[in-house]
Every structure is written in structure tokens, then in C-alpha cells.
C-alpha positions in Angstrom: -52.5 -23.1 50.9 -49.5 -21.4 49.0 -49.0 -21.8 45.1 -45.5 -23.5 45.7 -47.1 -26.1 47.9 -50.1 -27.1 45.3 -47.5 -27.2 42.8 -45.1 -29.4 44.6 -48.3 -31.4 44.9 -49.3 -31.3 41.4 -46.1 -31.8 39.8 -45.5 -34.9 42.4 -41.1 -34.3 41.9 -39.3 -36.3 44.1 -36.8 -34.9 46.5 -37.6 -31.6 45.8 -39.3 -28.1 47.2 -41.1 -25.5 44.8 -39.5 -22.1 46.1 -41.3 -20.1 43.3 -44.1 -20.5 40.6 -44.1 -17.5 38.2 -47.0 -17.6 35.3 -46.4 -16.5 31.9 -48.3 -16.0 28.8 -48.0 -19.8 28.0 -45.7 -21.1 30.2 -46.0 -21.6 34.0 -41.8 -21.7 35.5 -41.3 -23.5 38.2 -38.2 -23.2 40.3 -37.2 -26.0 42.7 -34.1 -27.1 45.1 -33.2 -30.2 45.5 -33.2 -32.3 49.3 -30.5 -33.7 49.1 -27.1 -31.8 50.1 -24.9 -34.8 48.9 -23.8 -34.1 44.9 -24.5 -37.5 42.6 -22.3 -38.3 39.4 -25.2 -39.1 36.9 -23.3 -41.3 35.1 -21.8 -43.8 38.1 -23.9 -42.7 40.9 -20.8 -41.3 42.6 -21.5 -39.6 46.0 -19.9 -36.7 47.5 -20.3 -33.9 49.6 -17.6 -32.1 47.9 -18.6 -29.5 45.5 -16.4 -28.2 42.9 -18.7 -25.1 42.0 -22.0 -23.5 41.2 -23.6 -23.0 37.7 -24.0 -19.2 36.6 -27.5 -20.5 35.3 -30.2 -22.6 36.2 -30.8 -25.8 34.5 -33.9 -26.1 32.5 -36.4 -29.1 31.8 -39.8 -29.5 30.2 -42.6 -31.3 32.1 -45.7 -32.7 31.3 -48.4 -29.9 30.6 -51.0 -28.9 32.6 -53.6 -28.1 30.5 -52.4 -25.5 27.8 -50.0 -24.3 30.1 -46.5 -25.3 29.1 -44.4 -26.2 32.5 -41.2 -25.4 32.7 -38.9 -27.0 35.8 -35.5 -24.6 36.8 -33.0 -25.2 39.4 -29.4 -24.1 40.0 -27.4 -27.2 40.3 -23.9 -27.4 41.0 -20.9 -29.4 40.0 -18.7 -32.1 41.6 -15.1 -34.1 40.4 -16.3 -37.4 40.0 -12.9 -39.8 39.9 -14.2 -41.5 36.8 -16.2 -39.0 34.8 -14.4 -36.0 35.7 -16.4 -32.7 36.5 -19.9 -33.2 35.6 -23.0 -31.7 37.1 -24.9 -33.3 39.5 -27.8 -35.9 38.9 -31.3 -34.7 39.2 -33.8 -37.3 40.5 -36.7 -36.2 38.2 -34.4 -36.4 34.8 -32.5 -38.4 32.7 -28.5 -37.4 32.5 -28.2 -35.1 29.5 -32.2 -34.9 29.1 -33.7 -31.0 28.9 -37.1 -33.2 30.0 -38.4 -34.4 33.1 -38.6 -38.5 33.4 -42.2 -38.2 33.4 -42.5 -36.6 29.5 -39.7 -39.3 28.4 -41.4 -41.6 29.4 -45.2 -40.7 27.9 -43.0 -39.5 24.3 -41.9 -43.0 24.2 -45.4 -45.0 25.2 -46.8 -42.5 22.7 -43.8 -43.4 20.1 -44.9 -47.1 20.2 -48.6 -46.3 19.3 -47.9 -43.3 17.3 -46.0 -41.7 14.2 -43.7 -39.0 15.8 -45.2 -35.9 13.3 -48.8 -36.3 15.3 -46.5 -36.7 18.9 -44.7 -33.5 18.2 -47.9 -31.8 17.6 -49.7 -33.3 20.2 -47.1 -32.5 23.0 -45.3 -29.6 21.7 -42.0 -30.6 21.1 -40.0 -30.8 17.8 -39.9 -34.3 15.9 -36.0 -34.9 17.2 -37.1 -34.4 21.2 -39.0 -37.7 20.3 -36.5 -39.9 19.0 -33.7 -39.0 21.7 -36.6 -39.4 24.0 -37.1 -42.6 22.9 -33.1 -43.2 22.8 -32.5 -41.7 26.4 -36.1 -44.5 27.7 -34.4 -47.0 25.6 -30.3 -46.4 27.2 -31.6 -46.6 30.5 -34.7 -49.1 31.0 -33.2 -51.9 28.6 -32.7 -54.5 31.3 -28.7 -55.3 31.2 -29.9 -58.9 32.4 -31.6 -59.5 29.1 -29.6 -62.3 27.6 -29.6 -64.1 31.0 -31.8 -67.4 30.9 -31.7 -67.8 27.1 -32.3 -71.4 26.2 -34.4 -71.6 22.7 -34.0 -68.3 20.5 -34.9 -67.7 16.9 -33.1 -65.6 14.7 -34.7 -63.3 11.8 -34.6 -60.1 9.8 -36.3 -57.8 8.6 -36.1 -54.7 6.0 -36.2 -51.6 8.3 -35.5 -48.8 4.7 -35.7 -50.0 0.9 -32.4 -50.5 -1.0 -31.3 -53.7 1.4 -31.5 -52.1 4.3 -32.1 -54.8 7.5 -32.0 -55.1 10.9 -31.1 -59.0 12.2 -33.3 -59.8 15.7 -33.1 -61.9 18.3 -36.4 -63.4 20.0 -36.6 -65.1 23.5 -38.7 -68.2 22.5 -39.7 -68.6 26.1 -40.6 -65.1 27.0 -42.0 -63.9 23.7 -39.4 -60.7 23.4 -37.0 -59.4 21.4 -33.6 -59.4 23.2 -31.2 -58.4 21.0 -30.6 -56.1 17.2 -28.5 -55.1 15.2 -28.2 -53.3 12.0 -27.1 -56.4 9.1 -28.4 -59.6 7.9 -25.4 -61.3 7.4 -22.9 -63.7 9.8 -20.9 -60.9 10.8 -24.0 -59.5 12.4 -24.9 -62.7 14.3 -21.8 -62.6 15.6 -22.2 -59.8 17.2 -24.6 -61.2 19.7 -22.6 -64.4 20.7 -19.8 -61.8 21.2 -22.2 -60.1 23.9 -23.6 -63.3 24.7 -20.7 -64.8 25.7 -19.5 -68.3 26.1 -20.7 -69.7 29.2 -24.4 -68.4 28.1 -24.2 -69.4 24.8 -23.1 -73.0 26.0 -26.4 -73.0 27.4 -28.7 -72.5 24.3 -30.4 -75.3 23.8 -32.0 -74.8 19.9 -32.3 -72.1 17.1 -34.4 -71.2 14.7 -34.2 -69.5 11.7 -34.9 -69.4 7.8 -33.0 -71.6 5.0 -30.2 -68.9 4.5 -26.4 -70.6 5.4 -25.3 -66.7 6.7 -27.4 -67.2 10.3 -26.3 -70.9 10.3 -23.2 -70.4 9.8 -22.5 -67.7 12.6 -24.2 -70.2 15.1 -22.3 -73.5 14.2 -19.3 -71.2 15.1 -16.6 -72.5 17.7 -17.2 -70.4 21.0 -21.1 -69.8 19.8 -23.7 -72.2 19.9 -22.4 -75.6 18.1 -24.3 -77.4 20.4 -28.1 -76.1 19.7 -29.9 -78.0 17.5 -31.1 -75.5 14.8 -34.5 -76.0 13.4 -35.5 -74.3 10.3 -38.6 -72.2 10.3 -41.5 -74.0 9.4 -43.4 -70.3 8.3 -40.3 -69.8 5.5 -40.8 -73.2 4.3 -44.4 -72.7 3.7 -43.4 -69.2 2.5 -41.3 -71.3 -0.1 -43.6 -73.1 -1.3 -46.6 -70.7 -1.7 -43.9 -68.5 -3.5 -43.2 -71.7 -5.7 -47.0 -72.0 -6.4 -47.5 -68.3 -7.4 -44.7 -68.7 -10.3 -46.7 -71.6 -11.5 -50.0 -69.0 -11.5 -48.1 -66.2 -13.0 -46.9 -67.9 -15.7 -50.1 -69.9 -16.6 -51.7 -66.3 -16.8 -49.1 -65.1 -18.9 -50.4 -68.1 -21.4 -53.8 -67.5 -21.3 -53.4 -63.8 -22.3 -51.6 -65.1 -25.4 -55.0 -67.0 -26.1 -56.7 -65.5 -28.9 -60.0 -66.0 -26.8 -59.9 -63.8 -23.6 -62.7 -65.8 -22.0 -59.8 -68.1 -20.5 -57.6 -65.5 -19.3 -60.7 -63.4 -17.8 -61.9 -66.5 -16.4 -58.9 -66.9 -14.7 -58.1 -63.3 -13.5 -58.3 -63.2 -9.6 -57.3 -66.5 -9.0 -54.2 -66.0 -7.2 -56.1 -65.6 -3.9 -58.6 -68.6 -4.6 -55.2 -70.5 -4.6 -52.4 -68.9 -2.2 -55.5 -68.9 0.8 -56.4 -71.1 3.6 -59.1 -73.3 2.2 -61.6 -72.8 5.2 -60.7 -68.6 4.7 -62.1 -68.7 0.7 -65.3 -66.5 -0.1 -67.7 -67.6 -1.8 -66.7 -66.0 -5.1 -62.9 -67.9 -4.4 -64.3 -71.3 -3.9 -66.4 -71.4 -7.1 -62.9 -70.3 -8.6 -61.0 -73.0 -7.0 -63.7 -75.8 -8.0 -63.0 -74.4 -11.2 -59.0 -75.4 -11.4 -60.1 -78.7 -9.9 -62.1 -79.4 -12.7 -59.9 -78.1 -15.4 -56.9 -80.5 -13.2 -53.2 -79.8 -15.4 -50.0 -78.4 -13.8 -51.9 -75.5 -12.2 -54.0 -77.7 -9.7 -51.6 -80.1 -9.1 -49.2 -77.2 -7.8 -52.0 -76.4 -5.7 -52.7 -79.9 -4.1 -48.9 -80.1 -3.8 -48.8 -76.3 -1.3 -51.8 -78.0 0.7 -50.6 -81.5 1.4 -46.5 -79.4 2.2 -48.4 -76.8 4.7 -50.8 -80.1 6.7 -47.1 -81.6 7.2 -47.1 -78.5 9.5 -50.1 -78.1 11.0 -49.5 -80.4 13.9 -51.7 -83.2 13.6 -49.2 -85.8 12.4 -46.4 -86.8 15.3 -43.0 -86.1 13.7 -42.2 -89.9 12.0 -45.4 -89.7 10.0 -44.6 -86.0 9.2 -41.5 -87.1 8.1 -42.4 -89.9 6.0 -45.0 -87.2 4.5 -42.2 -84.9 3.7 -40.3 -87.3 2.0 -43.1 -88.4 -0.1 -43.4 -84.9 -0.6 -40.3 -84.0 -2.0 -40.1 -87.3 -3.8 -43.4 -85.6 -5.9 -42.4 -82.3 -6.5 -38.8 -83.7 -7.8 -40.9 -85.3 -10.2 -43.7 -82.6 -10.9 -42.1 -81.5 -14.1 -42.9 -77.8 -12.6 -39.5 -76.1 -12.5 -40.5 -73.7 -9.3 -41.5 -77.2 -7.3 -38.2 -79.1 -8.6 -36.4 -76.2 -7.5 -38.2 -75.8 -4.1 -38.1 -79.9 -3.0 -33.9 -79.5 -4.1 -34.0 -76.8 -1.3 -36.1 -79.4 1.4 -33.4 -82.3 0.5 -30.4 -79.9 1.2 -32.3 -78.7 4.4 -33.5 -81.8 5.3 -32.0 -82.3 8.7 -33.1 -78.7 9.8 -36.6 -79.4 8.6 -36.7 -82.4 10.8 -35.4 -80.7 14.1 -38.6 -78.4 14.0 -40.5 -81.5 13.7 -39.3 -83.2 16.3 -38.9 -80.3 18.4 -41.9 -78.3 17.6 -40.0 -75.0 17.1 -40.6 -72.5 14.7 -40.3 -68.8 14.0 -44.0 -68.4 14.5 -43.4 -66.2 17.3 -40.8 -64.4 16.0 -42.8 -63.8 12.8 -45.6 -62.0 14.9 -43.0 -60.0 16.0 -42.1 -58.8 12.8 -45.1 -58.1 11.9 -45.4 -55.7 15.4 -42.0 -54.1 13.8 -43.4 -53.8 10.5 -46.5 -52.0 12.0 -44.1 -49.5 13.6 -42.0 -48.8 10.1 -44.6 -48.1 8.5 -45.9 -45.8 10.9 -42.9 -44.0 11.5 -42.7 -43.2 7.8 -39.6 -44.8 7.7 -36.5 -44.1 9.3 -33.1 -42.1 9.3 -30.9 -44.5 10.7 -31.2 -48.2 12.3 -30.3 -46.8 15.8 -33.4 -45.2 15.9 -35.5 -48.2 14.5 -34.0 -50.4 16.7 -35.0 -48.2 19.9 -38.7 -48.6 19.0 -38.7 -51.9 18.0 -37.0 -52.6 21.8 -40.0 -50.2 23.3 -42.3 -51.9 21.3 -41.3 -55.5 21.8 -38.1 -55.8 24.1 -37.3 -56.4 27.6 -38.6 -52.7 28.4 -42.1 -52.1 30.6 -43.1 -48.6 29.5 -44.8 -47.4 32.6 -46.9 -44.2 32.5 -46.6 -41.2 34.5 -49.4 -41.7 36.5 -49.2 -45.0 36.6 -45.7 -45.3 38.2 -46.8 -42.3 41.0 -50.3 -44.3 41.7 -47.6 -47.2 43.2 -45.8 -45.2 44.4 -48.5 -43.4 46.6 -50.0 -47.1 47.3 -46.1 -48.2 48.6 
């Protein structure tokens, strides 16, 4: 068998023939000509049989390696007058427009981008740390499916820090199809706004509820003429609890801030540590925690009556009350903390009364940010991983790799189907 038909074997390039193979010292160069006679615009898809010249040199493209052996894809391509773009060159079918890689290492730099940082990718594959991210950006452009917002009938709305100093990405999740749809770099109305402007009417006539956290920016973009005035908008039961768990660690902190002033230590050492014993899950305590929280119960004062206050707010939520007892309970609720005497609590039930009506909508409609919350935390993963990033354009494209409307297929895994079709 000759070396340029085991290679157009190996290298599995569709509508192509291997006309020579030539082996360097870590390189193997591979040059090809493509089937087809007919030129392609790669931007359009624009057909022609017209050509309007020849390239001097032959195109270049990195493929996936083959052991150490770098391989290295040329061909001469040629150029046509497309009557939109202009003259371009012609489309390949085994790379991206603009790309100097094959499809096949886009695709396995972006799977790896969602499960890796990008320093240990560049080493890994041999590329530089850029060729990932416009790797990424190129996967991203052309796989995010431009039906995305179709079918949107319950969404939630969140965001989340992408950079210190403020710096945020807003997200739209698919309540139904547990997925990010939609991103954008902001946190405020104008943001939102953004995606009913994509939306459109006619589709965002058709969402049916929201939800999102107590801040009036989101709300404010939705309740909008032309957006979504008709959802019903349910604030997001994990915020809420957020809220108050927040209000109960002010109480801690500045209980512990008294007991240091003690001029016996024993309390304040006693009490070190407890902020865990109190901000957990009951059934999640240690051993060591529970002994602590029996503690507080015996001692009672303000600190344990902020804690039985977080517990009987987060079993409003946990389901097993249908929404008119939960509502009663959350009324008697605030009614309590109104009259705690514990400024963070007085503070946190004037927030429930103003939110009141939102608060109920997620009881009566059992809808949360739950799902968009684990999410987040899928995005925060990435972040962190990443080392941070240099701009939200690139954020954004791995958060959409990594939890969007885009199946990453493999290279061997997209030619195994195709060999089975």
C-alpha cells in the first residue's frame, strides 16, 4: 500500500486525496487536493465554478498529532468573487474559515478547554496559550445553535463575577433544558435588555415565568413594554436563604466581637468555630458541631434565637408545606424577625415584606434559581481554573462550551458515526 493512501486513511479528511507525505525531523507534511472542482465562499456557502485565481502558496493547517510527530496539512487553494463577501478563498471541508487548524484539533482544544486550564492544554498539544482561546472562539462562532432562544417558556436570570473589581457576566438559563442560552458582559438592566432585544417580541410574549434574585435592575428590564410583562417573576428561593444565613452570620460576628472583649477568654474560646455549627444543615453537623450547637441552645439569648429563626425561614422552602401554609409560615415569619430586636433580621424581614409578591410566585409555582445556581457553580469551576480571564468574550465562550446549547463531539467520536452512517 502507498504512504499517501495509509495516510488518507489515517488522517480520515473528507473530500480530499494525499498526493505527497514528506517526513521531517518532527513534523510529518502532508499535501492534499481537494474533490471538489466547484469553489465554496466560507462565509455564505456560495458556489461557483468560476475561479478568480490561484494562491502563490499553499495554505497551511495543524492536525491532530500522531504520536510525537507533529502533522502538518498543505494544499494550494484558489480564490473566487463571492457577490456578498467579495474575493475570498475558498472553503476547506476539514477547517474552520480563518482557522490555521484542522476541525478535528478545534474541536479536542475546546473539549480539553472545558476540563482543563489552557497553560497544561498548550503544553499538552503543542500550541501557544492564544491558539486555545480562538480555538475555543472559532467552536463557539460556529456550533452555538442559532435556534437557541426558540421554545423558551420559564428562564432564570443571574450573574456572576467572571474578574475582581466588579467585573460580571449576566446569564440566561433554560429552566426546561438545564442550559445556559444567553451572556453577556454587565449586571445591570441595560444588559438584560440585550437579550429581549435578540429575543424578540413574539418569543418573549411567550415566556411564561422568571426567576431571579431580590435586585430591582433584572426586574426592571423584564417588566419592560415589548419584553416580558406578562411572566410571572419569582424570586429565587436560594438568595433568600442566602439572605438570611448572611443575616445570621452578622449576629455571630458581632457576638464574637463581645466575647473577645470579655476579660475571661474561656467564653470567646469556647465559642471560636461556631460559625459552621450554625450556618450548616443540621443533619450535615460533625460531631464536634453538634456538641457546639447544643451549647448555644443551652446558653438561648439573641444568638440562638437568630439561629432557630434561619431554620424555621430555610423549612418554608424545603417543600413539604403546599404554598398557603408556606405562606402563612412566611408571614409569621417576618412578623418575628420584625420584632427580634436583631437589627440584621429587622433589616432582612423589611426586604421579604417589599418582596413579598415575588416570594410567593416561587411558592406557588415551585421555581427557583436552583438550577441556575448549579450552573454557576460549573462556571465558577472554569474561572477559577482558567486563572482568570482577559476579557468576558473569552469567559463567555467557555461558559457556553461548558454549559450552553453546544455538544462538543470528539474527533473520533464524530468519525466512528460517521463510518457506522
Amino acid at each position: 500500500m502507498r504512504v499517501t493512501t495509509v495516510f488518507k486513511r489515517l488522517l480520515r479528511l473528507n473530500d480530499v486525496n494525499v498526493t505527497e507525505v514528506l517526513f521531517g525531523l518532527n513534523v510529518i507534511i502532508v499535501s492534499v487536493v481537494l474533490v471538489r472542482r466547484r469553489l465554496w465562499c466560507p462565509h455564505c456557502g456560495f458556489k461557483t465554478s468560476a475561479r478568480y485565481d490561484t494562491r502563490t502558496f499553499p495554505s497551511r493547517w495543524r492536525h491532530l498529532d500522531m504520536g510525537t510527530w507533529q502533522i502538518e496539512i498543505r494544499c494550494s487553494l484558489r480564490r473566487l468573487r463571492c457577490p456578498e463577501h467579495g474575493v475570498v478563498v475558498e472553503a476547506v471541508p476539514f477547517a474552520r474559515p480563518g482557522a490555521h487548524l484542522t476541525r478535528d484539533l478545534d474541536d479536542l482544544l475546546a473539549w480539553l478547554a472545558t476540563r482543563m486550564d489552557k497553560t497544561s492544554i498548550a503544553r499538552l498539544c503543542r500550541v501557544s496559550w492564544r491558539t486555545v482561546g480562538r480555538a475555543c472562539a472559532r467552536v463557539v462562532a460556529a456550533e452555538l445553535d442559532p435556534n437557541r432562544l426558540d421554545g423558551l417558556f420559564r428562564i432564570g436570570v443571574d450573574e456572576i463575577s467572571w474578574r475582581k473589581q466588579h467585573k460580571y457576566l449576566t446569564l440566561v438559563v433554560d429552566h426546561d433544558r438545564a442550559r445556559v442560552v444567553w451572556g453577556a458582559e454587565g449586571k445591570d438592566a441595560g444588559t438584560l435588555d440585550k437579550f429581549f432585544v435578540e429575543l424578540g417580541t413574539e418569543r418573549a410574549g411567550r415566556i411564561e415565568a422568571v426567576s431571579m434574585d431580590l435586585g430591582p435592575a433584572f426586574l426592571k428590564s423584564v417588566r419592560k413594554e415589548g419584553h416580558a410583562p406578562q411572566a410571572i417573576v419569582c424570586a429565587d428561593v436560594f438568595h433568600l436563604v442566602k439572605l438570611v444565613g448572611e443575616a445570621l452570620d452578622v449576629v455571630r460576628r458581632d457576638l464574637w466581637q463581645q466575647l473577645r472583649q470579655l476579660p475571661d477568654p474561656k467564653w470567646a474560646r469556647d465559642f471560636k468555630g461556631a460559625r459552621w455549627a450554625l450556618l450548616k444543615n443540621p443533619q450535615d453537623l460533625n460531631s464536634k458541631q453538634a456538641a457546639q450547637l447544643n451549647a448555644l441552645k443551652r446558653s438561648r439569648g439573641g444568638i440562638w434565637r437568630a439561629y432557630e429563626m434561619k431554620e424555621q425561614f430555610r423549612a418554608i422552602f424545603d417543600g413539604d408545606l403546599d404554598p398557603a401554609d408556606a405562606i402563612l409560615a412566611l408571614d409569621a415569619w417576618t412578623a418575628r424577625a420584625s420584632r427580634s430586636r436583631l437589627a440584621p433580621f429587622v433589616k432582612a424581614a423589611r426586604t421579604m415584606r417589599d418582596r413579598r409578591g415575588l416570594i410567593i410566585n416561587a411558592l406557588e409555582h415551585r421555581i427557583s434559581n436552583g438550577r441556575v445556581e448549579g450552573l454557576n457553580n460549573k462556571v465558577r469551576l472554569i474561572i477559577r481554573r482558567g486563572y482568570g480571564f482577559h476579557s468576558a468574550t473569552a469567559a463567555l465562550a467557555l461558559v457556553m462550551l461548558a454549559c450552553g446549547p453546544i455538544t462538543l463531539t470528539l474527533p473520533h467520536q464524530r468519525h466512528t458515526t460517521q463510518a457506522a452512517a
